[in-house]
Biopython code that builds the backbone (N, CA, C, O; Angstrom):
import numpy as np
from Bio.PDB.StructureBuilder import StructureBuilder

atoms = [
    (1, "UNK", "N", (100.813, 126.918, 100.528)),
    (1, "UNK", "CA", (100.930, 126.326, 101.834)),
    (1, "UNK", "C", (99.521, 126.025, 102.351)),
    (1, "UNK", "O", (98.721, 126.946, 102.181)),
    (2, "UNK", "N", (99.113, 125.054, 102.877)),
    (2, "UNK", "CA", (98.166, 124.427, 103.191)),
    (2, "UNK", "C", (98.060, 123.856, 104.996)),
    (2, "UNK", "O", (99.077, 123.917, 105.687)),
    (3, "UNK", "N", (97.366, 123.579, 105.304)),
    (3, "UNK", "CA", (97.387, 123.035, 107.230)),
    (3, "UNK", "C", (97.506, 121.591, 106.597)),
    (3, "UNK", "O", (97.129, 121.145, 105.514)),
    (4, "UNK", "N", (98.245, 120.959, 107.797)),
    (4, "UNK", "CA", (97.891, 119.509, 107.349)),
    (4, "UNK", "C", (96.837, 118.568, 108.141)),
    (4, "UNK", "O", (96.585, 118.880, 109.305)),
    (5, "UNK", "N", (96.346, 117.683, 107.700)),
    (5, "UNK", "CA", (95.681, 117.163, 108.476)),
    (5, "UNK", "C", (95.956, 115.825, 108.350)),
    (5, "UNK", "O", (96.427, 115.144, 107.439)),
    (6, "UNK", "N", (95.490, 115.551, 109.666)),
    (6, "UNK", "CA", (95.747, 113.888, 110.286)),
    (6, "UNK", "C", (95.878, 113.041, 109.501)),
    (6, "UNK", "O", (94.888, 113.276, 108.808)),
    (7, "UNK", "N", (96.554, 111.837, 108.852)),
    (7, "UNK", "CA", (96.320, 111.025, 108.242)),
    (7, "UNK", "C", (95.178, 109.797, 108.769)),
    (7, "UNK", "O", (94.426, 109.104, 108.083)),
    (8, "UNK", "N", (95.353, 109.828, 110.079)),
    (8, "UNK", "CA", (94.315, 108.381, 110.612)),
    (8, "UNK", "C", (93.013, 109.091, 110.829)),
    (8, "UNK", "O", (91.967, 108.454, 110.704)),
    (9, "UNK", "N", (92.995, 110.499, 111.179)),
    (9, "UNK", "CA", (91.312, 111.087, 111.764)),
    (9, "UNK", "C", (91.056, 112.100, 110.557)),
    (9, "UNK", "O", (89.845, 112.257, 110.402)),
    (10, "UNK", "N", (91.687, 112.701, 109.819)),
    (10, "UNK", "CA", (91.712, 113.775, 108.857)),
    (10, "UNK", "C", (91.306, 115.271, 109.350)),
    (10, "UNK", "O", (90.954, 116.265, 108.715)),
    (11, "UNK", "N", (91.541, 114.972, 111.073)),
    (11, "UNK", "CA", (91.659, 116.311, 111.449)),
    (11, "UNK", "C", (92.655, 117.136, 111.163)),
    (11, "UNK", "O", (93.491, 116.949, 110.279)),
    (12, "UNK", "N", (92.581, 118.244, 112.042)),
    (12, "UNK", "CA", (93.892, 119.667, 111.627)),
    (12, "UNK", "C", (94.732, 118.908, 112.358)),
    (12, "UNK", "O", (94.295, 118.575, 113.460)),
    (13, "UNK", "N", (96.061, 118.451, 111.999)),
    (13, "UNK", "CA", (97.251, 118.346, 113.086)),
    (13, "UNK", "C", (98.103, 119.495, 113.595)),
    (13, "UNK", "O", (98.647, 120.397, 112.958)),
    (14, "UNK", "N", (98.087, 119.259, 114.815)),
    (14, "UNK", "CA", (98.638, 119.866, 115.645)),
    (14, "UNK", "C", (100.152, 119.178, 116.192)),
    (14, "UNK", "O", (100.438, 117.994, 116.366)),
    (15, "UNK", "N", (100.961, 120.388, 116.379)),
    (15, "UNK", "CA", (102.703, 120.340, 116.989)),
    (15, "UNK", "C", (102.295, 121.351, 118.455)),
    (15, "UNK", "O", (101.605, 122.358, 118.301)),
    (16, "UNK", "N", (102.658, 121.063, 119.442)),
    (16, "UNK", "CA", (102.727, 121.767, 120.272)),
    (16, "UNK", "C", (102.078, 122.957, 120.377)),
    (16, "UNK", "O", (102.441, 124.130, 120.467)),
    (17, "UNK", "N", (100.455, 122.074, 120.328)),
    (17, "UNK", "CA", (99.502, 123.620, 120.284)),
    (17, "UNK", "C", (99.439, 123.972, 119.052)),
    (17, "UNK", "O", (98.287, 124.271, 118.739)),
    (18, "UNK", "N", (100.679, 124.128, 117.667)),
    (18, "UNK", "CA", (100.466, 125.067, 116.743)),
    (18, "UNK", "C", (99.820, 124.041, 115.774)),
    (18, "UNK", "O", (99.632, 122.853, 116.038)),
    (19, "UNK", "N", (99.444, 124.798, 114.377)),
    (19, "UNK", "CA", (99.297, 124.493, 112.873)),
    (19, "UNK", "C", (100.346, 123.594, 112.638)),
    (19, "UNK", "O", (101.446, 123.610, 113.190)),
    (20, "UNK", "N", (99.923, 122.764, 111.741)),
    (20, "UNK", "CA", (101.115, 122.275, 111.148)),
    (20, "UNK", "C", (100.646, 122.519, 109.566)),
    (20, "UNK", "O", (99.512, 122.223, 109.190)),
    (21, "UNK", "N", (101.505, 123.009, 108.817)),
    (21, "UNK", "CA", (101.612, 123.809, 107.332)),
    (21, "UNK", "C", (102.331, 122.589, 106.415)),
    (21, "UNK", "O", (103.169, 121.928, 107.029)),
    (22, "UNK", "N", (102.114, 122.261, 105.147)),
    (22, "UNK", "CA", (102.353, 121.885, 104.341)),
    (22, "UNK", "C", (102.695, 122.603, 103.109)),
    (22, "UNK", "O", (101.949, 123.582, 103.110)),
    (23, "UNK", "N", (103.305, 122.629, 102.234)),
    (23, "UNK", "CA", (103.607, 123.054, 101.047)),
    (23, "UNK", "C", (104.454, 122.090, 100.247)),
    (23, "UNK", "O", (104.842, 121.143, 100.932)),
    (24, "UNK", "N", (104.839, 122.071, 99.013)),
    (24, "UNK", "CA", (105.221, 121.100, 97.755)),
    (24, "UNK", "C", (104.607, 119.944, 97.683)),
    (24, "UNK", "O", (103.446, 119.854, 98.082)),
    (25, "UNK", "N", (105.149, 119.070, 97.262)),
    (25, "UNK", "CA", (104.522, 117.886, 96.883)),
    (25, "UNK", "C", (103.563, 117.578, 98.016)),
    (25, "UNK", "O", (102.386, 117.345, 97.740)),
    (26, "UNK", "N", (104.025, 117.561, 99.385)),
    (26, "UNK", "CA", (103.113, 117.216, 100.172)),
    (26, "UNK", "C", (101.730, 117.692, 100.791)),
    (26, "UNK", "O", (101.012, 117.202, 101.663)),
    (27, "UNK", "N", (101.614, 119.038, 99.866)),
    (27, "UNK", "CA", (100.245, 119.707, 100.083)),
    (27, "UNK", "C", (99.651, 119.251, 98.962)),
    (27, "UNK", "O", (98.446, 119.002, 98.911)),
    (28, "UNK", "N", (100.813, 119.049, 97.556)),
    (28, "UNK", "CA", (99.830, 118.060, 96.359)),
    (28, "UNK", "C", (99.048, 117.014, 96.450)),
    (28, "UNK", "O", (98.080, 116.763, 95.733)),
    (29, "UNK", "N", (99.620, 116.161, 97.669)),
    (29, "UNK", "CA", (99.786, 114.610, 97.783)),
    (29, "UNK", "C", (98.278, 114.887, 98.113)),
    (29, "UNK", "O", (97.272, 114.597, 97.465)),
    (30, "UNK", "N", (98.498, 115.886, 99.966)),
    (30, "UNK", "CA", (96.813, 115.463, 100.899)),
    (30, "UNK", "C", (96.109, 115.817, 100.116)),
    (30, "UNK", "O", (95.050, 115.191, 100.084)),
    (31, "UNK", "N", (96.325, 117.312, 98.771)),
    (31, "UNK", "CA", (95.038, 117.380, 97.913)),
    (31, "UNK", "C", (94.332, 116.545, 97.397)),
    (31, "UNK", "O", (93.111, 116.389, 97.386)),
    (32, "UNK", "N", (95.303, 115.908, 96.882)),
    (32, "UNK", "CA", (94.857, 114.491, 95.939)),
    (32, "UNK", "C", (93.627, 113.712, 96.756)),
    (32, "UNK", "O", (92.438, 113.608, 96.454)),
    (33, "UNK", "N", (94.351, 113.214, 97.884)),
    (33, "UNK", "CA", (93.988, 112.191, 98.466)),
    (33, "UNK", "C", (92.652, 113.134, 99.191)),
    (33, "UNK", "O", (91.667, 112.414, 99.030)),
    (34, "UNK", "N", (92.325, 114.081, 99.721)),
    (34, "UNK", "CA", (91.163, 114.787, 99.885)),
    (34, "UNK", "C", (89.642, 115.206, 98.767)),
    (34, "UNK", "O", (88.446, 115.430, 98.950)),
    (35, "UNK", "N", (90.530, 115.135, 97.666)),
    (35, "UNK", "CA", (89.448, 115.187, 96.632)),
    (35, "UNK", "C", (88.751, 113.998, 96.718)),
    (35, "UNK", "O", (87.574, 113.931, 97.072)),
    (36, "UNK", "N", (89.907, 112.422, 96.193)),
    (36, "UNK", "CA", (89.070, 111.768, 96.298)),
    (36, "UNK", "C", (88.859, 110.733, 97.177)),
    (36, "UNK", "O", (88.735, 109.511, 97.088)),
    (37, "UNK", "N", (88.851, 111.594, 98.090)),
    (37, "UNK", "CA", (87.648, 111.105, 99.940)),
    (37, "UNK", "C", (86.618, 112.197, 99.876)),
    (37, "UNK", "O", (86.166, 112.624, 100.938)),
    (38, "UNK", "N", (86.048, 112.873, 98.298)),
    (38, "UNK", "CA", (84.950, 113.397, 98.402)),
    (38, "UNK", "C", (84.014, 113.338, 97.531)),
    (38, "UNK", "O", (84.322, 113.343, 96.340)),
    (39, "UNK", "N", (83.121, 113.293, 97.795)),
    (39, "UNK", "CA", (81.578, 112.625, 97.348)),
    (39, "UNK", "C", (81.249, 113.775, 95.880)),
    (39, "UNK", "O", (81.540, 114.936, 96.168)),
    (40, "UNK", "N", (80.913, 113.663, 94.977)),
    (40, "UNK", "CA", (80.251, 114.771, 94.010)),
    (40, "UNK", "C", (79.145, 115.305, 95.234)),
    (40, "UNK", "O", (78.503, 114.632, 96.040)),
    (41, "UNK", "N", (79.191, 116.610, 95.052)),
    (41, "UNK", "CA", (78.028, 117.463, 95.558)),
    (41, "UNK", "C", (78.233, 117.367, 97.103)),
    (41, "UNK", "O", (77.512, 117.818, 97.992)),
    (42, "UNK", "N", (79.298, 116.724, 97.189)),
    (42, "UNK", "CA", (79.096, 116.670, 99.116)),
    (42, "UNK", "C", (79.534, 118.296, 99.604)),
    (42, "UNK", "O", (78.840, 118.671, 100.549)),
    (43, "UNK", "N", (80.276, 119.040, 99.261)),
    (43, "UNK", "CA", (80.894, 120.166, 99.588)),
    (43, "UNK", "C", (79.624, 121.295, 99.475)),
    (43, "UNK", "O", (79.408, 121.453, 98.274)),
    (44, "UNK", "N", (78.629, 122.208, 100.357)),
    (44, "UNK", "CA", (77.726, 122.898, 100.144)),
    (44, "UNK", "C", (78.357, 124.092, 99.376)),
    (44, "UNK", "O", (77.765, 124.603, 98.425)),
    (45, "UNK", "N", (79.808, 124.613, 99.890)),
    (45, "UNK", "CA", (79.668, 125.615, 99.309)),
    (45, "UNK", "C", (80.053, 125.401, 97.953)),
    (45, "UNK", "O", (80.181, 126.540, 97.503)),
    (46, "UNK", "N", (80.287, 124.652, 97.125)),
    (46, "UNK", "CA", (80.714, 124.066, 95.710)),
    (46, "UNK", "C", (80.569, 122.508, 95.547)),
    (46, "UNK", "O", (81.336, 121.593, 95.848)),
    (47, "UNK", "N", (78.728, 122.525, 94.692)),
    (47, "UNK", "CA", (78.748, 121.026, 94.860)),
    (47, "UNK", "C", (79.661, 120.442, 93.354)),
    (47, "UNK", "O", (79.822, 119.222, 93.316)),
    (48, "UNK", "N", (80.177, 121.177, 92.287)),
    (48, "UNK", "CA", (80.773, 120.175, 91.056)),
    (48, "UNK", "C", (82.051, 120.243, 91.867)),
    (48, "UNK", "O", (82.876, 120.705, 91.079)),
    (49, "UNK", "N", (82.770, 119.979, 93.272)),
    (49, "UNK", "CA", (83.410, 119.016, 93.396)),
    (49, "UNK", "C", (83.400, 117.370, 93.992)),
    (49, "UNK", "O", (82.587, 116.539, 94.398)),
    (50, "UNK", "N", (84.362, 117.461, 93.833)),
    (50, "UNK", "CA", (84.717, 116.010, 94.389)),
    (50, "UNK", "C", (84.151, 114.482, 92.865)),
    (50, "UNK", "O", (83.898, 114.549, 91.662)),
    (51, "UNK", "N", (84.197, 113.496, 93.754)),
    (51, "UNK", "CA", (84.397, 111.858, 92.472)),
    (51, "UNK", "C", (82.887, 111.676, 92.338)),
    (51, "UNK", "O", (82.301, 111.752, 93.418)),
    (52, "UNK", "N", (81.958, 111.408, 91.053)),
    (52, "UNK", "CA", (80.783, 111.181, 91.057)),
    (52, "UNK", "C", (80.627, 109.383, 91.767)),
    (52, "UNK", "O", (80.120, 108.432, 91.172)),
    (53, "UNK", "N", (81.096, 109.375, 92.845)),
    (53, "UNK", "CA", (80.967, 107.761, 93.505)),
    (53, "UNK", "C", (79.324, 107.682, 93.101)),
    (53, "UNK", "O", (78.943, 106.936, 92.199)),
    (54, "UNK", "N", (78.725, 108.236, 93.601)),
    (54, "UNK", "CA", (77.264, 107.456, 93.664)),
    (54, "UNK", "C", (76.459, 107.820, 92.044)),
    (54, "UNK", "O", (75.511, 107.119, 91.690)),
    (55, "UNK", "N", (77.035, 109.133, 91.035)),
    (55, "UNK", "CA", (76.450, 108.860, 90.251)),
    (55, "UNK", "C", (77.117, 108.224, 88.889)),
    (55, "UNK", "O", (76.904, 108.572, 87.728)),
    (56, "UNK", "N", (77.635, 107.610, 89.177)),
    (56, "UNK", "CA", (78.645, 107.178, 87.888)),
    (56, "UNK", "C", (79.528, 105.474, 88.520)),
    (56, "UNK", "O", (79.531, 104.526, 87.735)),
    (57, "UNK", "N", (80.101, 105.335, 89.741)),
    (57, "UNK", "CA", (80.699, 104.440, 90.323)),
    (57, "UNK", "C", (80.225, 103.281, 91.064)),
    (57, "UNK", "O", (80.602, 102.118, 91.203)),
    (58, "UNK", "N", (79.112, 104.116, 91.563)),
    (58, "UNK", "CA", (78.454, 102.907, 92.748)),
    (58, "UNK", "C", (76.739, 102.412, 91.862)),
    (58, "UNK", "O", (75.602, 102.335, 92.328)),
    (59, "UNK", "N", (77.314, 102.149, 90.364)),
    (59, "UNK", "CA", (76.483, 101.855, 89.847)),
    (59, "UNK", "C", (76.184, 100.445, 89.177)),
    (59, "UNK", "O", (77.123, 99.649, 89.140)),
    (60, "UNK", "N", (75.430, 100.212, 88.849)),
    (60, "UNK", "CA", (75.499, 98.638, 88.437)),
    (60, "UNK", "C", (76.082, 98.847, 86.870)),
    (60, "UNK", "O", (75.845, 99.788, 86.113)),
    (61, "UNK", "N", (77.177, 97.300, 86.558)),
    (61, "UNK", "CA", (78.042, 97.753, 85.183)),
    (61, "UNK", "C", (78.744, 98.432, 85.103)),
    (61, "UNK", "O", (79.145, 98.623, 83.955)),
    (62, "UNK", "N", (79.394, 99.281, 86.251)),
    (62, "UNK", "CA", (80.386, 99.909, 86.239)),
    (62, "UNK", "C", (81.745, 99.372, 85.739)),
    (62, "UNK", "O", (81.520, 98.187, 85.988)),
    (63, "UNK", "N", (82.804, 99.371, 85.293)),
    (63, "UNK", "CA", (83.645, 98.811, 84.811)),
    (63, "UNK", "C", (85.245, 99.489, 85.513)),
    (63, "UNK", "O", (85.495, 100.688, 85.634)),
    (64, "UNK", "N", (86.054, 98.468, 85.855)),
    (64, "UNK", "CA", (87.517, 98.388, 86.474)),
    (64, "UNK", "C", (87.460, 100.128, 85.811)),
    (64, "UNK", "O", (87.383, 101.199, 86.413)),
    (65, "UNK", "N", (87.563, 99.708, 83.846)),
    (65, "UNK", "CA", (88.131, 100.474, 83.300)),
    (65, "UNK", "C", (87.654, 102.147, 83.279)),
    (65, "UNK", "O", (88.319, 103.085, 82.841)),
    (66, "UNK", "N", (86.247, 102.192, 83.915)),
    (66, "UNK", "CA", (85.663, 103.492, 84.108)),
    (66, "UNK", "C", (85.834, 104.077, 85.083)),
    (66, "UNK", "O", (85.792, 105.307, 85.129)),
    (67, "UNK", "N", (86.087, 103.258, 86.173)),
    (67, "UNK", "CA", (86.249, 103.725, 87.489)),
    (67, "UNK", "C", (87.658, 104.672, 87.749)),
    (67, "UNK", "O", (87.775, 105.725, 88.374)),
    (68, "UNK", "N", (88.831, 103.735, 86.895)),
    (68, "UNK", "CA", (89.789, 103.988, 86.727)),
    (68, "UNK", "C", (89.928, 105.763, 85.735)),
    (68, "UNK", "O", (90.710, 106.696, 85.919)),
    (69, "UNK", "N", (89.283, 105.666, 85.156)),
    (69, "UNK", "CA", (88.789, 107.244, 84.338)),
    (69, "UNK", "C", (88.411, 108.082, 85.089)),
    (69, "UNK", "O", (88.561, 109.290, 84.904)),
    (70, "UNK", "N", (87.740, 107.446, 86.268)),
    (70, "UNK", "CA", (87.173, 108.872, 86.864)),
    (70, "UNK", "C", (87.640, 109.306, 87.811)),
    (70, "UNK", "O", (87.250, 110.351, 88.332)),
    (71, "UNK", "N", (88.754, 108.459, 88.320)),
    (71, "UNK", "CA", (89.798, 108.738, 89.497)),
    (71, "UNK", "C", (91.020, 109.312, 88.843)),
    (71, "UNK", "O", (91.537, 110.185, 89.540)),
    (72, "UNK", "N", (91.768, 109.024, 87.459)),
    (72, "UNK", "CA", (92.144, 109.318, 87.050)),
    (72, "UNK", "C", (92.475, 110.899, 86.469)),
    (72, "UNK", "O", (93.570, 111.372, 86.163)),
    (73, "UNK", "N", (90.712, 111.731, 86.421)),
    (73, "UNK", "CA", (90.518, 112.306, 85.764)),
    (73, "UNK", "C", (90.680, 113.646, 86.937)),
    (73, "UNK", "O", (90.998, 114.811, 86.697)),
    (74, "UNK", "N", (90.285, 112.910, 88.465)),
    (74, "UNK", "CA", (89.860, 113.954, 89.287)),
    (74, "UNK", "C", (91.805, 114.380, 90.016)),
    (74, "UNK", "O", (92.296, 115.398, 90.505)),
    (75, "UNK", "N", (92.387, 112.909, 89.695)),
    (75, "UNK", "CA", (93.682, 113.730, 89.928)),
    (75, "UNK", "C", (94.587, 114.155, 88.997)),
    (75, "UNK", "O", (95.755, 114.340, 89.342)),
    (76, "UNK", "N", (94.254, 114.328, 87.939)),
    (76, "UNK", "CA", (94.578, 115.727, 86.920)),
    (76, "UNK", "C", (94.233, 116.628, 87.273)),
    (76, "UNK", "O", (95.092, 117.474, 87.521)),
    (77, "UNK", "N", (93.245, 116.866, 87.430)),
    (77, "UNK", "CA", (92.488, 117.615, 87.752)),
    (77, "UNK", "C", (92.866, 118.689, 89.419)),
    (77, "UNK", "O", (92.550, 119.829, 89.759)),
    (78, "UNK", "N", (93.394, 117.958, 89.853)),
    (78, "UNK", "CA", (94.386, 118.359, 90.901)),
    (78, "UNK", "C", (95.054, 119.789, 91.072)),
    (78, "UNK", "O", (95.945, 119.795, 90.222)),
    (79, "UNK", "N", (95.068, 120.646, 91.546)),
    (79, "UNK", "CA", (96.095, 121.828, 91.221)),
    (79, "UNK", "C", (97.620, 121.744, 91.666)),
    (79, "UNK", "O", (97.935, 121.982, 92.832)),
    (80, "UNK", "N", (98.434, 121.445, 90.826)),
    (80, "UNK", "CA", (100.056, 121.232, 91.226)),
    (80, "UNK", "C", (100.430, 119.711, 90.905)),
    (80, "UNK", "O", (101.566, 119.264, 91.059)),
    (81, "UNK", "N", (99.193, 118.870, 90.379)),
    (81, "UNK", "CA", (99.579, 117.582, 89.573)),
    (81, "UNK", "C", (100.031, 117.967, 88.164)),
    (81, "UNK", "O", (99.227, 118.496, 87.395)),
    (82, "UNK", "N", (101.106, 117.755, 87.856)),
    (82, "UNK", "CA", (102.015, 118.085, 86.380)),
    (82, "UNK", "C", (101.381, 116.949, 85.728)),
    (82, "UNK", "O", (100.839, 117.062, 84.629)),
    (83, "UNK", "N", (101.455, 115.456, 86.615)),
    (83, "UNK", "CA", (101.623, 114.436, 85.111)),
    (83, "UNK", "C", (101.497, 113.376, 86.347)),
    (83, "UNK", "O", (102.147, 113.258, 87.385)),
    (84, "UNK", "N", (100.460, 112.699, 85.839)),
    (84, "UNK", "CA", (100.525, 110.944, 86.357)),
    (84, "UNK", "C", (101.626, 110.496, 85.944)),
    (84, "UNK", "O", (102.023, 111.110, 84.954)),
    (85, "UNK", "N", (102.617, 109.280, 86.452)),
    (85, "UNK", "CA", (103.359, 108.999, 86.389)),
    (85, "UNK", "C", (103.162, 107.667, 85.776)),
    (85, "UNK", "O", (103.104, 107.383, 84.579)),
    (86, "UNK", "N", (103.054, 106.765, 86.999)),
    (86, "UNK", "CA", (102.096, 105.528, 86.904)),
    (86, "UNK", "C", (100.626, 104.929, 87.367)),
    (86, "UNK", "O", (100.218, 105.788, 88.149)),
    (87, "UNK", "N", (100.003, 104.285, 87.313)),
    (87, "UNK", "CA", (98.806, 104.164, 88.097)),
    (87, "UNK", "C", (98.395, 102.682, 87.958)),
    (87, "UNK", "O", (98.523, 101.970, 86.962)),
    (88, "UNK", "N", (97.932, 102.400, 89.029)),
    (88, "UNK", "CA", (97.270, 100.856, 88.627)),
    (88, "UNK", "C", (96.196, 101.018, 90.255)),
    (88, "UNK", "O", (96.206, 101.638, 91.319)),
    (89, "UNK", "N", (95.440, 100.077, 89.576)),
    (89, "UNK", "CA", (94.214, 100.062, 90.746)),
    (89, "UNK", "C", (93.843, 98.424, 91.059)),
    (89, "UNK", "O", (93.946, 97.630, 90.123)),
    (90, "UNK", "N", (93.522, 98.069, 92.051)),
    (90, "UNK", "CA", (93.276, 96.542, 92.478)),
    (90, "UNK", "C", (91.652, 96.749, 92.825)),
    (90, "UNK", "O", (91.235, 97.806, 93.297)),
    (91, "UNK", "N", (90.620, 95.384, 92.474)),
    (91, "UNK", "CA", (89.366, 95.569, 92.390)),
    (91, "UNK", "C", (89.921, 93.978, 93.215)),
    (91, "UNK", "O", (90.711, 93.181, 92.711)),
    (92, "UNK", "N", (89.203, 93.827, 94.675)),
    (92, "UNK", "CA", (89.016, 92.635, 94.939)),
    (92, "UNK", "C", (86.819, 92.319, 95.463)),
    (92, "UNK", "O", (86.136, 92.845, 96.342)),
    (93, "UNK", "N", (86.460, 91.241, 94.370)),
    (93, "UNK", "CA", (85.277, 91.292, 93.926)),
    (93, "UNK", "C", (84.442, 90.504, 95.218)),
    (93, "UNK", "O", (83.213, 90.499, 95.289)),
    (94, "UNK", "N", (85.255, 89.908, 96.121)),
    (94, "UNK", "CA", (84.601, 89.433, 97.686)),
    (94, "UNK", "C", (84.355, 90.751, 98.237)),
    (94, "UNK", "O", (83.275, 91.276, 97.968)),
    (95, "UNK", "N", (84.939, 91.182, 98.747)),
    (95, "UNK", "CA", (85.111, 92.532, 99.675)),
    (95, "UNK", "C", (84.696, 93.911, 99.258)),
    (95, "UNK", "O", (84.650, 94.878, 100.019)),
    (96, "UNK", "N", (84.353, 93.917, 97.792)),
    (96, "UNK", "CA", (84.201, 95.396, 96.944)),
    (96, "UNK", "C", (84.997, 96.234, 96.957)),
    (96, "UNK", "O", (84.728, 97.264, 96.340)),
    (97, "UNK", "N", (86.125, 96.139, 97.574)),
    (97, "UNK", "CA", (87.558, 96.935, 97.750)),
    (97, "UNK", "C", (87.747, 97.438, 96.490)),
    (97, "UNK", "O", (87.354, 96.902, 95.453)),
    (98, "UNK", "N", (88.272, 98.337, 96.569)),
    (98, "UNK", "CA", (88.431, 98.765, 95.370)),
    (98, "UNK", "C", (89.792, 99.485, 96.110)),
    (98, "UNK", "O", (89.776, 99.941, 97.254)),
    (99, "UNK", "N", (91.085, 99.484, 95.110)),
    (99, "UNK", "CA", (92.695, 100.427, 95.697)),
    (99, "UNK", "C", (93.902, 101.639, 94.620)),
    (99, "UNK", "O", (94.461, 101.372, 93.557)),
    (100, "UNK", "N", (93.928, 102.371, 95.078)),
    (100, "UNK", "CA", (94.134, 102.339, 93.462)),
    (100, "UNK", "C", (95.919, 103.310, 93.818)),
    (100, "UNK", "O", (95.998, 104.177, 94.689)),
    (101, "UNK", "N", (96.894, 102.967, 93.107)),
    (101, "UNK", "CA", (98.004, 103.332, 93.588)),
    (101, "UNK", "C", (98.953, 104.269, 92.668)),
    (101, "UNK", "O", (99.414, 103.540, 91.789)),
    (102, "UNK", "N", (99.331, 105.320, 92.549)),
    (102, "UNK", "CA", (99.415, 106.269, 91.678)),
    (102, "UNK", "C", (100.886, 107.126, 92.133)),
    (102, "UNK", "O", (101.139, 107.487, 93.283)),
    (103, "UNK", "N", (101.726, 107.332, 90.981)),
    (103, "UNK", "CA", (102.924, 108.183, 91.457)),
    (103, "UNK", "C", (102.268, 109.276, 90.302)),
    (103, "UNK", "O", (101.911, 109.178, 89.128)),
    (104, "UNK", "N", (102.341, 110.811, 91.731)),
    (104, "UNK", "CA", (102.366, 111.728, 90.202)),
    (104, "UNK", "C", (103.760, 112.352, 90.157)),
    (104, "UNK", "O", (104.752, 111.896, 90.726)),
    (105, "UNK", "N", (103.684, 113.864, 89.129)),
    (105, "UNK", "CA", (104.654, 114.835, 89.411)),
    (105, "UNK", "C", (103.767, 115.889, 89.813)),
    (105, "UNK", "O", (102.549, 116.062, 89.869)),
    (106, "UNK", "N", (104.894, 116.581, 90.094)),
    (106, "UNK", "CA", (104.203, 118.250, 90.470)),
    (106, "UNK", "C", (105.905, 118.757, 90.871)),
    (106, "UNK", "O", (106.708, 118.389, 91.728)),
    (107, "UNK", "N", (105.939, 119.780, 89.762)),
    (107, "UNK", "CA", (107.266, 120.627, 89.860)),
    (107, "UNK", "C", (108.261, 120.030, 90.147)),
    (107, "UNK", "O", (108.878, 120.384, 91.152)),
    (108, "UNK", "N", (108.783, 118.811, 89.263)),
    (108, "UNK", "CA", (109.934, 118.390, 89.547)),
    (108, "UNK", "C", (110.063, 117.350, 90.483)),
    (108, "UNK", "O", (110.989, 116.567, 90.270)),
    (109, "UNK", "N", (109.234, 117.121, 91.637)),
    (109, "UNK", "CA", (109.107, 116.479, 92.674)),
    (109, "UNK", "C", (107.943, 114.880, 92.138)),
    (109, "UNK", "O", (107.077, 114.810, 91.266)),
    (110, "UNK", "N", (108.331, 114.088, 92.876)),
    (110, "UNK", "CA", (107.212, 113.010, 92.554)),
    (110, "UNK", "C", (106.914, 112.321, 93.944)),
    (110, "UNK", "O", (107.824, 112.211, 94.766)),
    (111, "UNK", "N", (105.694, 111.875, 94.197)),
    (111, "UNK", "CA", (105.674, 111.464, 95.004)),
    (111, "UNK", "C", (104.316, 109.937, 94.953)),
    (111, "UNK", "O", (103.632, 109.923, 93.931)),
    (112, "UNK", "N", (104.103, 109.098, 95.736)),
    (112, "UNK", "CA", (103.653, 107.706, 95.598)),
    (112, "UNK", "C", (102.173, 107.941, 96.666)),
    (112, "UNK", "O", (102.131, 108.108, 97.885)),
    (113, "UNK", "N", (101.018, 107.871, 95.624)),
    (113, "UNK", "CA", (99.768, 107.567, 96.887)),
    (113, "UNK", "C", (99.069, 106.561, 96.674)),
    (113, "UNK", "O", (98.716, 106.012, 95.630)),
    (114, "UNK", "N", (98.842, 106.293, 98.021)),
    (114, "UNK", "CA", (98.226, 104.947, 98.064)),
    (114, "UNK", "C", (96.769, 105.355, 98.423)),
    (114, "UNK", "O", (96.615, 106.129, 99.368)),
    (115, "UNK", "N", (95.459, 104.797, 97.597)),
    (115, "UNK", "CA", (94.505, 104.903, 98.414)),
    (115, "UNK", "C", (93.393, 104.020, 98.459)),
    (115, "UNK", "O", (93.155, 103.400, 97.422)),
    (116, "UNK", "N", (92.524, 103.800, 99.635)),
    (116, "UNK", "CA", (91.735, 103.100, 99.100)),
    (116, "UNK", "C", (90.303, 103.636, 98.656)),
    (116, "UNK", "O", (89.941, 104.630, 99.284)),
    (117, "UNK", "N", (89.548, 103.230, 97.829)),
    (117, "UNK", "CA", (88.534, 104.432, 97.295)),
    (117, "UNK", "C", (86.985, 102.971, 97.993)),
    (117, "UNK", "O", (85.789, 103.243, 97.889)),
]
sb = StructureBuilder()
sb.init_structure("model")
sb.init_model(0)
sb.init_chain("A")
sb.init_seg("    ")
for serial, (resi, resn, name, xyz) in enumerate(atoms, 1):
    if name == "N":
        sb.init_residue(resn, " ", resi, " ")
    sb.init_atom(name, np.array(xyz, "f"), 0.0, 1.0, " ", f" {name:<3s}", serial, name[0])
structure = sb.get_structure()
């Protein structure tokens, strides 16, 4: 069980004053999506987490297909991700957008994230 936090501010959400708690897929899901909204080394008290964006991604020659590896890799990497399901990622080359859209499992349950990286 996990707190949840905001989807639009990524603060703690709050119900009437209290916590709001997560558990199953949906404490899998915000994990996911919290890892990678995090920087390699950004975390002081444990910098080998989070996506090497700046040393591996936000590099020149980077490739669809590497990027895709290393997002790939960090939600395996996940605790309570069983199994990617599907995955596909959109690179639009005006905007540098980069999206990448992924069903995993975790215990039976599956669920669909969308993110943009």
């Amino acid at each position: 069980m996990i707190i949840k936090l905001d989807s639009v501010t990524g603060d703690i959400a709050y119900e009437n004053g209290n916590f709001v708690f997560l558990d199953g897929i949906d404490a899998v899901v915000q994990d996911v999506k919290s890892r990678l909204s995090t920087f390699l080394g950004e975390w002081f008290l444990d910098t080998s987490l989070g996506v090497p964006y700046h040393q591996q991604i936000f590099v020149k020659g980077t490739t669809p297909t590497q990027i895709d590896s290393l997002i790939k890799l960090e939600i395996k990497n996940t605790p309570g991700v069983d199994e990617i399901l599907e995955y596909t990622s959109d690179y639009e080359d005006a905007t540098r957008d980069y999206a990448i859209s992924c069903k995993i499992r975790s215990q039976n349950e599956t669920a669909l994230i969308e993110q943009g990286i």
